[in-house]
C-alpha positions in Angstrom: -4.0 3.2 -13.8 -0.6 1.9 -12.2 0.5 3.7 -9.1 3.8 4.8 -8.5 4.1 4.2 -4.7 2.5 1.1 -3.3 1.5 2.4 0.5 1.7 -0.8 3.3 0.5 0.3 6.6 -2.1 -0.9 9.4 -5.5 -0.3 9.2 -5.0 1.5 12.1 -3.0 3.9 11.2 -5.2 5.3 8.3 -5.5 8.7 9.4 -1.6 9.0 9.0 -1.6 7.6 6.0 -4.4 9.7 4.3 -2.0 12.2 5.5 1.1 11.0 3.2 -0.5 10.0 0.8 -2.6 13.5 0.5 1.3 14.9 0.5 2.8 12.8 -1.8 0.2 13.0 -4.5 0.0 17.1 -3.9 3.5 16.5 -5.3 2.4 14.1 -8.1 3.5 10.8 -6.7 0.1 8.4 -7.2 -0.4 6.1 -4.3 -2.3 3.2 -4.1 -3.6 2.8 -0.8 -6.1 -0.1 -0.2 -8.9 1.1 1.5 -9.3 4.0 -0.9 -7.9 1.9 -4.4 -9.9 -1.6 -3.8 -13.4 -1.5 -4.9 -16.0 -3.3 -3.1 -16.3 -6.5 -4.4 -12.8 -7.2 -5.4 -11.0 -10.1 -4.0 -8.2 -8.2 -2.0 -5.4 -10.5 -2.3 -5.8 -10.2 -6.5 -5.9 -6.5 -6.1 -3.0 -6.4 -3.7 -1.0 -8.6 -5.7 -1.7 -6.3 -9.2 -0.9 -3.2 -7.3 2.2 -4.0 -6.0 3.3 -5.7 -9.5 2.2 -2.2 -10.8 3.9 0.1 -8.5 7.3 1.6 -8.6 8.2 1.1 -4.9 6.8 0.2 -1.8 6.2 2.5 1.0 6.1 1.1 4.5 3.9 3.4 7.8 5.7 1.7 10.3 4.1 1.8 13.1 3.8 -0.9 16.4 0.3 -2.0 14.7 1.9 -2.5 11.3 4.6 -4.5 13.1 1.5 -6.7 14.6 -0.3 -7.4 11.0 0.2 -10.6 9.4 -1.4 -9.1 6.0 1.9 -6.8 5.7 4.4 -9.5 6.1 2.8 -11.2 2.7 3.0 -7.5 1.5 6.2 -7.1 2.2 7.7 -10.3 0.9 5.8 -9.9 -2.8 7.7 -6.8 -2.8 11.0 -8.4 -2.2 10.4 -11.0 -4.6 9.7 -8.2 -7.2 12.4 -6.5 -6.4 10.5 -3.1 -5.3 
């Protein structure tokens, strides 16, 4: 299933995010969030990559530790490239 909104954030702030995301999808918007979406045993990068070609739009928690990650930068660049 595609998801609408493609949710980048910091593994650190997950609590926030399970918060938006539990908001967004009361109001029908389906969010891919990795460590919900990503099944164990799936190589990450793949499934990061397929989401974000899936999605509608990207979603960025910004937040001092997303500003930190490297992983988001990569995140945030396939988006561009995709125009998301």
């Amino acid at each position: 299933m595609a998801h609408d909104v493609f949710i980048s954030y910091s593994d650190k702030d997950r609590l926030t995010v399970t918060g938006i995301c539990a908001y967004l999808e009361q109001k029908g918007i389906r969010c891919f969030v990795a460590y919900r979406d990503i099944p164990a045993g799936i190589v990450w990068a793949g499934a990061i990559t397929e989401a974000i070609e899936q999605c509608q739009l990207m979603l960025i928690v910004y937040s001092g530790n997303f500003n930190q990650s490297e992983q988001v930068d990569r995140e945030i660049e396939l988006c561009s490239n995709l125009k998301k």
